[in-house]
PyMOL CGO cylinders between C-alpha atoms (Angstrom):
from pymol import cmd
from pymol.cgo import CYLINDER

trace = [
    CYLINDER, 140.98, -26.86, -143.53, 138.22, -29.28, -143.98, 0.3, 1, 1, 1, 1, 1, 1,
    CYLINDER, 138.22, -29.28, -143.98, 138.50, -32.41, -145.47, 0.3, 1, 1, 1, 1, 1, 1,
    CYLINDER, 138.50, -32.41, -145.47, 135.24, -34.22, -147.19, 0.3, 1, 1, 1, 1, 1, 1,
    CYLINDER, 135.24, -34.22, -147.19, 134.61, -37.29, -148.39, 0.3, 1, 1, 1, 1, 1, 1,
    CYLINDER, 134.61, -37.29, -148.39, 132.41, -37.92, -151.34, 0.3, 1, 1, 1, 1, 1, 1,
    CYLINDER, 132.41, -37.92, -151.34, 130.70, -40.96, -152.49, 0.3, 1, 1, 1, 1, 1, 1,
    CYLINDER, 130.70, -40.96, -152.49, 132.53, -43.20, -155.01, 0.3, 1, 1, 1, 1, 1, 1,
    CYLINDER, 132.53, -43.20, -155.01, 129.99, -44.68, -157.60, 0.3, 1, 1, 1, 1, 1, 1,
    CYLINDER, 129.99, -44.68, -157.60, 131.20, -47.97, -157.98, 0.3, 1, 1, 1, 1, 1, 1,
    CYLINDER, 131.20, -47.97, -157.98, 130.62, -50.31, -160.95, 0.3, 1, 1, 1, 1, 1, 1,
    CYLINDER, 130.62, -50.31, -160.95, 132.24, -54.05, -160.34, 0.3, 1, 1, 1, 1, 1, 1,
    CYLINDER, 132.24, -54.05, -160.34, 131.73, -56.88, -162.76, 0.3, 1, 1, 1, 1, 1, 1,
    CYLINDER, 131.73, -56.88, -162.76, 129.42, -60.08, -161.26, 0.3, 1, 1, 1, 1, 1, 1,
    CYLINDER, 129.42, -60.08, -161.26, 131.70, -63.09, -160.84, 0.3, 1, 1, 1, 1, 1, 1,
    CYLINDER, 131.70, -63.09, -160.84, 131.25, -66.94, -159.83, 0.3, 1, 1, 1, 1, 1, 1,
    CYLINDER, 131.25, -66.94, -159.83, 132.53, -68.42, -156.95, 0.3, 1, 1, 1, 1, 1, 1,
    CYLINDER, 132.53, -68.42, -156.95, 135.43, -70.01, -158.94, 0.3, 1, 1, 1, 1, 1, 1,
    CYLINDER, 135.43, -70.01, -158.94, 136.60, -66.90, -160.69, 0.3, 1, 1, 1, 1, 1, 1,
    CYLINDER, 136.60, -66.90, -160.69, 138.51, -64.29, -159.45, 0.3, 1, 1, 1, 1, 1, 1,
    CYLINDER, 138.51, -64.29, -159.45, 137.30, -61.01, -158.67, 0.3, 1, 1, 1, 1, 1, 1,
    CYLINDER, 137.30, -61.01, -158.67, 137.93, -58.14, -161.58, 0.3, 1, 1, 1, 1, 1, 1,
    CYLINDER, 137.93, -58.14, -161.58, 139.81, -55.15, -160.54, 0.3, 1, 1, 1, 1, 1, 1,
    CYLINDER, 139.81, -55.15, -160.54, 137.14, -52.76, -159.41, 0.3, 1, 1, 1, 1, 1, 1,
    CYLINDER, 137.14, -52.76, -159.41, 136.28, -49.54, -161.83, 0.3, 1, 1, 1, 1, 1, 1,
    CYLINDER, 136.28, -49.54, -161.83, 135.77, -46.19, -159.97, 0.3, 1, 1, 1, 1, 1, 1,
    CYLINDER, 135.77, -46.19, -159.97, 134.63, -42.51, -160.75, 0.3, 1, 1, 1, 1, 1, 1,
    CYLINDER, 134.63, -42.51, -160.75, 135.73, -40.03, -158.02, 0.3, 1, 1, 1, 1, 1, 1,
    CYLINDER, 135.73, -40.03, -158.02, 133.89, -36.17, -159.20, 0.3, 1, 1, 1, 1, 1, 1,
    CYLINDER, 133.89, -36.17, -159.20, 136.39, -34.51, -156.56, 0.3, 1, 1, 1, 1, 1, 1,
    CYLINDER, 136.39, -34.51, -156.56, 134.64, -30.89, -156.48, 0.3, 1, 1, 1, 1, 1, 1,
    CYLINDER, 134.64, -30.89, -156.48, 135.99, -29.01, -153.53, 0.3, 1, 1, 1, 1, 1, 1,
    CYLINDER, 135.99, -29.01, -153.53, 135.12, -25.36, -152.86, 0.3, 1, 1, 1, 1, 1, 1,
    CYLINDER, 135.12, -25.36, -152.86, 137.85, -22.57, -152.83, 0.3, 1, 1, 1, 1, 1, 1,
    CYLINDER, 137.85, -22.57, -152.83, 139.67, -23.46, -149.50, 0.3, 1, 1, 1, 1, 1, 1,
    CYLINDER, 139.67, -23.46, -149.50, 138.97, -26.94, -149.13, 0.3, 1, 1, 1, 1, 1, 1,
    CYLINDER, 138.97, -26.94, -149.13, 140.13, -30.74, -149.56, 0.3, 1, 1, 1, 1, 1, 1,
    CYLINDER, 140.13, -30.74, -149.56, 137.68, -33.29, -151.09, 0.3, 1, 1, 1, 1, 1, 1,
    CYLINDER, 137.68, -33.29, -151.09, 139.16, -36.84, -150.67, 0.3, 1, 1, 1, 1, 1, 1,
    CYLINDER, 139.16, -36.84, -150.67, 138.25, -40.22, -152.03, 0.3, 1, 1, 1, 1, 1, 1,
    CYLINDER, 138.25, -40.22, -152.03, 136.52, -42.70, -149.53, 0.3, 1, 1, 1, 1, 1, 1,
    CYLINDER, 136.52, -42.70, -149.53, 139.44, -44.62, -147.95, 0.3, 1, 1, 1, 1, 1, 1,
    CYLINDER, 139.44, -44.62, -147.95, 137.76, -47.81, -148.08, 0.3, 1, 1, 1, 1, 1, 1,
    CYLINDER, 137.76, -47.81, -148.08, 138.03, -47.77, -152.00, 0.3, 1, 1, 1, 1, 1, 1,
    CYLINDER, 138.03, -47.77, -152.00, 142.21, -47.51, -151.24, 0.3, 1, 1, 1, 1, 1, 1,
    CYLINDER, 142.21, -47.51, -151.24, 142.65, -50.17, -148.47, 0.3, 1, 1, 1, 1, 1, 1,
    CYLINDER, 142.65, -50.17, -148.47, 145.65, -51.85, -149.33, 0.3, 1, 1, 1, 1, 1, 1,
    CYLINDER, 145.65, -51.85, -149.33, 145.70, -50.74, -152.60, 0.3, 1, 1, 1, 1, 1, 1,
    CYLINDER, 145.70, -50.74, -152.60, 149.13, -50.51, -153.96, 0.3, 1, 1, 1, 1, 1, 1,
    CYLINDER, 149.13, -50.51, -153.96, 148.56, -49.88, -157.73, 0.3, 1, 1, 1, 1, 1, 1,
    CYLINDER, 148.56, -49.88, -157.73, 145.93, -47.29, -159.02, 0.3, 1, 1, 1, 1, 1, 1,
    CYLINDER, 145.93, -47.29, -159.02, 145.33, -46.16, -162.62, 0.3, 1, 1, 1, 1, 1, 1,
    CYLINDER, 145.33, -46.16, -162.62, 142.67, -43.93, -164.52, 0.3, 1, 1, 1, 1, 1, 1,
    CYLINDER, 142.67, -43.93, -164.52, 142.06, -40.81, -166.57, 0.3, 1, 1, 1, 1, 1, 1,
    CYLINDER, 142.06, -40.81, -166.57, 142.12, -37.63, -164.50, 0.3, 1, 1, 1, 1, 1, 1,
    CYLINDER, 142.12, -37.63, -164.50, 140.75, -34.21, -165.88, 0.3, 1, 1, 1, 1, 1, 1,
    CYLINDER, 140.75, -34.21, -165.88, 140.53, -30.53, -164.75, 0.3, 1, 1, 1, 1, 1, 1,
    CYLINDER, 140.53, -30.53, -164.75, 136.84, -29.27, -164.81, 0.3, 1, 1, 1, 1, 1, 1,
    CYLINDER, 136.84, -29.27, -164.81, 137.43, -25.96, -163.11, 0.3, 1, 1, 1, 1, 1, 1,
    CYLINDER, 137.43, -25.96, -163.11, 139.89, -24.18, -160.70, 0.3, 1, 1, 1, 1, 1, 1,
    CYLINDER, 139.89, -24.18, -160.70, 138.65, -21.73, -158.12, 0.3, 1, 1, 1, 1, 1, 1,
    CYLINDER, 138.65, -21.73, -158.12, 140.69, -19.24, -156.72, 0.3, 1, 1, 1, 1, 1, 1,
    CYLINDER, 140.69, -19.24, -156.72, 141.34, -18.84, -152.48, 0.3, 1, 1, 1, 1, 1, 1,
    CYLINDER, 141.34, -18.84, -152.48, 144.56, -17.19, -150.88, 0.3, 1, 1, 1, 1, 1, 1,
    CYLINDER, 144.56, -17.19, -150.88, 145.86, -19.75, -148.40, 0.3, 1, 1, 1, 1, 1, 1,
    CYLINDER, 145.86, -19.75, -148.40, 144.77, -22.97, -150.58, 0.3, 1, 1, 1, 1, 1, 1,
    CYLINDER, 144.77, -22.97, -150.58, 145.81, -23.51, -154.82, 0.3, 1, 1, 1, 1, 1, 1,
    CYLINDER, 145.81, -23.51, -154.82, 144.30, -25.93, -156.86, 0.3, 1, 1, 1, 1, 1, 1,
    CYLINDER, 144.30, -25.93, -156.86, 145.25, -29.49, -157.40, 0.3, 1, 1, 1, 1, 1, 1,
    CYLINDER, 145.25, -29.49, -157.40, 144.55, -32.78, -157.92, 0.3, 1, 1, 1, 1, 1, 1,
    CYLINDER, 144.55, -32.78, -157.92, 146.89, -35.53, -156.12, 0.3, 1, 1, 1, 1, 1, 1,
    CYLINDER, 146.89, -35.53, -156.12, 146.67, -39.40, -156.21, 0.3, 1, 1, 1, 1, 1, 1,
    CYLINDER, 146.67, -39.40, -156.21, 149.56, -39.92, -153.27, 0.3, 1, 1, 1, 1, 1, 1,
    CYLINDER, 149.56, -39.92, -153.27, 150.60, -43.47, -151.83, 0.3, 1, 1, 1, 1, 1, 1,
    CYLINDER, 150.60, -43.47, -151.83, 152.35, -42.43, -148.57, 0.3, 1, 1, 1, 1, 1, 1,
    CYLINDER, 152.35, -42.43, -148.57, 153.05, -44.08, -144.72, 0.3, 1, 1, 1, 1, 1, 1,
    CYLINDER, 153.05, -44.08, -144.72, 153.06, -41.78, -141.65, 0.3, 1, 1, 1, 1, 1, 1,
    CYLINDER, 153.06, -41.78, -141.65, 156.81, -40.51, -142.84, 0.3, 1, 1, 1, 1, 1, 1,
    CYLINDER, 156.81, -40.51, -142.84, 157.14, -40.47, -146.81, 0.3, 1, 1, 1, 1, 1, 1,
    CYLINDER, 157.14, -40.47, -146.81, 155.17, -40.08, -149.91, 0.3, 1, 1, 1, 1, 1, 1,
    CYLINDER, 155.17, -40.08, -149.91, 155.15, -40.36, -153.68, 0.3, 1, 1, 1, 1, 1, 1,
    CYLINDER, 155.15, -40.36, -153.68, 152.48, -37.95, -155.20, 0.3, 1, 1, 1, 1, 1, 1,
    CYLINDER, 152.48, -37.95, -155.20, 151.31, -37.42, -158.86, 0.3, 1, 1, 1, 1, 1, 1,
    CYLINDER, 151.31, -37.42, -158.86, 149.87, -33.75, -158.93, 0.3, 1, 1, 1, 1, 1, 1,
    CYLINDER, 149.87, -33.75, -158.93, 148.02, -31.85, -161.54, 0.3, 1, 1, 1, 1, 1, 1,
    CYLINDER, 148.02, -31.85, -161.54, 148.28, -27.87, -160.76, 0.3, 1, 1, 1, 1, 1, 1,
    CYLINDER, 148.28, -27.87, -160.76, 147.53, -24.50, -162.58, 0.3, 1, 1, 1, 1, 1, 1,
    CYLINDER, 147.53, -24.50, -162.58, 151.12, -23.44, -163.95, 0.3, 1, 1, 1, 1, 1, 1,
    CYLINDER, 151.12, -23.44, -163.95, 149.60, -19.69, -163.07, 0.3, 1, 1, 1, 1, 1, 1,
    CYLINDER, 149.60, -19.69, -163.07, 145.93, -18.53, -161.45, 0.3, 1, 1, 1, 1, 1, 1,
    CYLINDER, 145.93, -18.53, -161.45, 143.24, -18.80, -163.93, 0.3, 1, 1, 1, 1, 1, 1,
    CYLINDER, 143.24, -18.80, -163.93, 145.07, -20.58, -166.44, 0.3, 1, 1, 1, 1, 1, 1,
    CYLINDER, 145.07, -20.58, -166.44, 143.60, -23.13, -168.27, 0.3, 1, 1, 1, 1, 1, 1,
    CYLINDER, 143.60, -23.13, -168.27, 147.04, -25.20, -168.61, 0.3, 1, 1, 1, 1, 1, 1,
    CYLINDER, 147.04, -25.20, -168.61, 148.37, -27.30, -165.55, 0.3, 1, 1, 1, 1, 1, 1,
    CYLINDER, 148.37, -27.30, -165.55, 151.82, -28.97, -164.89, 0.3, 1, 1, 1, 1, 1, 1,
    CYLINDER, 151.82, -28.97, -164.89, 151.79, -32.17, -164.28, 0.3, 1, 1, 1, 1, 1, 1,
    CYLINDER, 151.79, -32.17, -164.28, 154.77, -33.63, -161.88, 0.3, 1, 1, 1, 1, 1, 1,
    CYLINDER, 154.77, -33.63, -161.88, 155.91, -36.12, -159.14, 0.3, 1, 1, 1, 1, 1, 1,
    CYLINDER, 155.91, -36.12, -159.14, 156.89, -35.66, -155.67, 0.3, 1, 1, 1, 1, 1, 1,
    CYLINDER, 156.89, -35.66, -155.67, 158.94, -37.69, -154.04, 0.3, 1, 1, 1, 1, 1, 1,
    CYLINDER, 158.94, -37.69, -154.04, 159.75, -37.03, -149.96, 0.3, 1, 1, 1, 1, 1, 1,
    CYLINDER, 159.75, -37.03, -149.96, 159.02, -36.62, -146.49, 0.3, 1, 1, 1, 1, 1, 1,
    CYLINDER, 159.02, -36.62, -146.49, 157.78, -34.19, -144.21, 0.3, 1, 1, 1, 1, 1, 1,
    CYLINDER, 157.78, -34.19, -144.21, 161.38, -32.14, -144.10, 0.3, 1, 1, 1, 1, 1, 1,
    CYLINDER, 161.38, -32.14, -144.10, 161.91, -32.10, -147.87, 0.3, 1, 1, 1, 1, 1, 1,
    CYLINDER, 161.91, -32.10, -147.87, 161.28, -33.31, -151.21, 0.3, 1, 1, 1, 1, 1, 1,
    CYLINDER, 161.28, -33.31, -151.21, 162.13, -33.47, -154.82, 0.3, 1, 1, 1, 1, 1, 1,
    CYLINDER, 162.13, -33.47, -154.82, 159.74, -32.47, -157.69, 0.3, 1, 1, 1, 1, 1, 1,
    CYLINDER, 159.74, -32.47, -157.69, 159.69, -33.75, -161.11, 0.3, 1, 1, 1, 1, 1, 1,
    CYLINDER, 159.69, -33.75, -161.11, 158.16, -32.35, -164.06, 0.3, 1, 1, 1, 1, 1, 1,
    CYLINDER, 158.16, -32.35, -164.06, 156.36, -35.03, -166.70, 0.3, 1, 1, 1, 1, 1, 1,
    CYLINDER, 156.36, -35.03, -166.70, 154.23, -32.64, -168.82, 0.3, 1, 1, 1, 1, 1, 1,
    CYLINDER, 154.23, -32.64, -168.82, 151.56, -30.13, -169.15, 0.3, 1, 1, 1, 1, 1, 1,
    CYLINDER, 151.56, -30.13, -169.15, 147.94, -30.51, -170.12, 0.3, 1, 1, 1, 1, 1, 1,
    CYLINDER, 147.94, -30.51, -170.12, 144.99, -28.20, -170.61, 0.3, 1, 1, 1, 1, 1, 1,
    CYLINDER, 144.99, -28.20, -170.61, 141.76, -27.54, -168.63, 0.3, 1, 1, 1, 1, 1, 1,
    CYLINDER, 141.76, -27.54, -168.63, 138.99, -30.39, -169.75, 0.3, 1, 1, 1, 1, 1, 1,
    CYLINDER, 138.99, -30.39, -169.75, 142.11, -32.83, -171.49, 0.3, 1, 1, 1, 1, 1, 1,
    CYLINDER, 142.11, -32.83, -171.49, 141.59, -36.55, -169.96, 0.3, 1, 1, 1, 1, 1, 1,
    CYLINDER, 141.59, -36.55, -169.96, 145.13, -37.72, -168.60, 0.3, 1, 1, 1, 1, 1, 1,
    CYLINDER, 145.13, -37.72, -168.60, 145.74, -41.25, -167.93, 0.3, 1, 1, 1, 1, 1, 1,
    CYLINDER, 145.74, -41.25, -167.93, 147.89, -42.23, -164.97, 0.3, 1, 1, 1, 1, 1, 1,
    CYLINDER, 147.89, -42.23, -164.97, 149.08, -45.17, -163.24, 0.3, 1, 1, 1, 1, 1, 1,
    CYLINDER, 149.08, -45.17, -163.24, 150.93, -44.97, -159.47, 0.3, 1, 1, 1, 1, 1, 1,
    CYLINDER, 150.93, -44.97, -159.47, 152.06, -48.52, -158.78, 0.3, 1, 1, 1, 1, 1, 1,
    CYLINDER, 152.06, -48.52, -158.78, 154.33, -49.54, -155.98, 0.3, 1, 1, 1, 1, 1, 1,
    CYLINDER, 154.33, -49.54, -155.98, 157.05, -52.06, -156.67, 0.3, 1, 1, 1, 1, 1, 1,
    CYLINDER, 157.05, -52.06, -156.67, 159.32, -53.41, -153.88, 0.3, 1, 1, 1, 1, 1, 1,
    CYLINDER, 159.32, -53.41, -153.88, 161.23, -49.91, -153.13, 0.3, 1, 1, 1, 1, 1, 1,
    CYLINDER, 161.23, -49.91, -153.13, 160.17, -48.30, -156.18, 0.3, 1, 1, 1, 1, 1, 1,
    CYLINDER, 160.17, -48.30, -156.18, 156.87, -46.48, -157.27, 0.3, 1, 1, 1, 1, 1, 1,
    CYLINDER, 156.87, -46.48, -157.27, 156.65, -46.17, -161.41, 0.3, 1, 1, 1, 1, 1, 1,
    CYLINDER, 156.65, -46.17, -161.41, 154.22, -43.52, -162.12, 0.3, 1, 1, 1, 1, 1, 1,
    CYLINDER, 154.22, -43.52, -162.12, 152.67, -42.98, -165.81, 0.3, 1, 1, 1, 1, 1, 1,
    CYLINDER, 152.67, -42.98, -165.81, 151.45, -39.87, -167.14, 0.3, 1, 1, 1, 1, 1, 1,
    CYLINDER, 151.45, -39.87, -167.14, 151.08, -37.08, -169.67, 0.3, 1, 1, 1, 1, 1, 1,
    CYLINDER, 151.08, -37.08, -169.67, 152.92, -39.40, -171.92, 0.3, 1, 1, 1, 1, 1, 1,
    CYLINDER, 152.92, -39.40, -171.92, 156.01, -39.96, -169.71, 0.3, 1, 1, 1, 1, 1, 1,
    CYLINDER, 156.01, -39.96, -169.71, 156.84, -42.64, -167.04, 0.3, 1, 1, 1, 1, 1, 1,
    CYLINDER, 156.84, -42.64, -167.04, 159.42, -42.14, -164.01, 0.3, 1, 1, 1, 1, 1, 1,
    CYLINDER, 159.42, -42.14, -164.01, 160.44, -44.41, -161.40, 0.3, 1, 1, 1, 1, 1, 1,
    CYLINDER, 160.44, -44.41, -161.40, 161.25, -42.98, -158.00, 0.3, 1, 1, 1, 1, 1, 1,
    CYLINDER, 161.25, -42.98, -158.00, 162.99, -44.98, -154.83, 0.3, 1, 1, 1, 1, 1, 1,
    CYLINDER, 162.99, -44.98, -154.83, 161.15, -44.72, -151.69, 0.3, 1, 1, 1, 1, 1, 1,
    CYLINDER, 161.15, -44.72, -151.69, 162.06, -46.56, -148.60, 0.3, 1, 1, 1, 1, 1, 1,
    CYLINDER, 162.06, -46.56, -148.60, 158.53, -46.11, -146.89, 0.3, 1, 1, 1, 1, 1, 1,
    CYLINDER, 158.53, -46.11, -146.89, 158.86, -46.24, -143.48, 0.3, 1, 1, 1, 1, 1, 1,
    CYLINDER, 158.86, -46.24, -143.48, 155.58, -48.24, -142.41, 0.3, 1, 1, 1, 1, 1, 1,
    CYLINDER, 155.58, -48.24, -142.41, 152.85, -49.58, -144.70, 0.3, 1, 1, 1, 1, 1, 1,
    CYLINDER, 152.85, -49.58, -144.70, 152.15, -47.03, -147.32, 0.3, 1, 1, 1, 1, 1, 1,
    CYLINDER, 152.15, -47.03, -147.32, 148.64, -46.16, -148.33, 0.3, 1, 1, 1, 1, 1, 1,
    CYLINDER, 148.64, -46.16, -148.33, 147.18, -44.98, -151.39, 0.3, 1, 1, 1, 1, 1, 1,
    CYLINDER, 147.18, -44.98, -151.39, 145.15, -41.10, -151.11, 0.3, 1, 1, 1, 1, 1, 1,
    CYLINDER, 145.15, -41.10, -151.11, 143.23, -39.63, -154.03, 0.3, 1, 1, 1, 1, 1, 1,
    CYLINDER, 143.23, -39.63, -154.03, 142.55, -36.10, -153.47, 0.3, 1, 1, 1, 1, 1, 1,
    CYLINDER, 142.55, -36.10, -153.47, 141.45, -32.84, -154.81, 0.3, 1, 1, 1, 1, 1, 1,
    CYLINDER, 141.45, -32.84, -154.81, 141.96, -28.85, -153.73, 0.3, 1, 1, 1, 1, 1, 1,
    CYLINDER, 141.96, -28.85, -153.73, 140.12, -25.81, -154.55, 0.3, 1, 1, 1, 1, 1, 1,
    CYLINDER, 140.12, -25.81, -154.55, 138.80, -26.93, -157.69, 0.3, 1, 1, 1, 1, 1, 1,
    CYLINDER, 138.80, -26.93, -157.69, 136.86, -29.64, -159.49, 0.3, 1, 1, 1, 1, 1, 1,
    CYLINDER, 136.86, -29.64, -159.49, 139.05, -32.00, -160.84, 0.3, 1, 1, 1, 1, 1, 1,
    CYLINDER, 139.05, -32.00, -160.84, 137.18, -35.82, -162.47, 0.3, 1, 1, 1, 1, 1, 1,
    CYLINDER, 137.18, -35.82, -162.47, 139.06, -39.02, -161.54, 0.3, 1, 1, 1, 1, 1, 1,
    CYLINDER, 139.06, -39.02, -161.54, 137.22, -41.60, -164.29, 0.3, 1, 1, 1, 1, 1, 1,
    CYLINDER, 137.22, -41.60, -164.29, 138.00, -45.11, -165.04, 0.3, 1, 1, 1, 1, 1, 1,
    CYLINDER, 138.00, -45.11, -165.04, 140.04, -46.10, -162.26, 0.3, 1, 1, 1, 1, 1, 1,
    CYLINDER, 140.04, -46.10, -162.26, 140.99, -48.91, -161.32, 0.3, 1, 1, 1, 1, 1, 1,
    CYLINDER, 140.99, -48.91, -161.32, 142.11, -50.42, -157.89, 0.3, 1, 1, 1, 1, 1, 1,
    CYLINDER, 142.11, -50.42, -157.89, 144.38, -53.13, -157.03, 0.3, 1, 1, 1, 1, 1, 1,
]
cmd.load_cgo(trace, "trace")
């Protein structure tokens, strides 16, 4: 599998010496090819531990091994929490819309909603002590995860082209 990075066009607001900085605004056009992982630059996440936005389904593509998705994750070496957009069935133009919650030997999956092919979904993944709230298609959930090590935040994209608009990092 090969993993790309694209270029993040970043807008930030100016800002004096004695104010503080504004959350910065990001558009991620993940487009990845049938097969392959497109990724947001890292550098954007550092230490992130909150990340909101609208996220939208432009096109899937079709490949045997790989299935479309979109995923804004914030996982350490050992656990994860993951929002995830996916076809409900190959060349639909409706996706599910749940949360993942695990490590690398198993994990639970919960369903928030549906949305269609082109329909802007805002989300928000923020971590809270031991809990991560995440907010979309209309619903919010809470999941416990005791990460073990720092957690980082991941905004990804498979075997499709998938627009992550208005986000914001913090």
């Amino acid at each position: 599998m090969v993993l790309r990075h694209i270029v993040i066009l970043a807008a930030t607001a100016g800002f004096s010496a004695t104010e503080a900085a504004a959350p910065q605004t990001l558009s991620f056009n993940c487009d990845a090819v049938p097969g392959e992982v497109s990724a947001m630059d890292a550098n954007h996440l550092a230490a992130a531990t909150t990340i909101s936005g609208n996220l939208r389904a432009v096109e899937v593509r079709q490949d045997n091994n790989l299935q479309p998705a979109a995923t804004v994750k914030l996982a350490s070496r050992k656990d994860f929490v993951a929002l995830q957009l996916a076809p409900t069935k190959p060349n639909s133009g409706k996706f599910v819309v749940f949360v993942r919650n695990g490590d690398a030997k198993e994990e639970e999956r919960t369903l928030l909603g549906e949305v269609t092919l082109n329909e802007p979904m805002p989300f928000r993944v923020a971590q809270s002590g031991k809990d991560v709230i995440v907010v979309a298609a209309g619903h919010t959930l809470s999941v416990r995860q005791s990460f073990r090590g720092p957690p980082s935040m991941g905004v990804s994209c498979s075997t499709g082209h998938f627009q992550f608009d208005n986000v914001s990092v913090q």
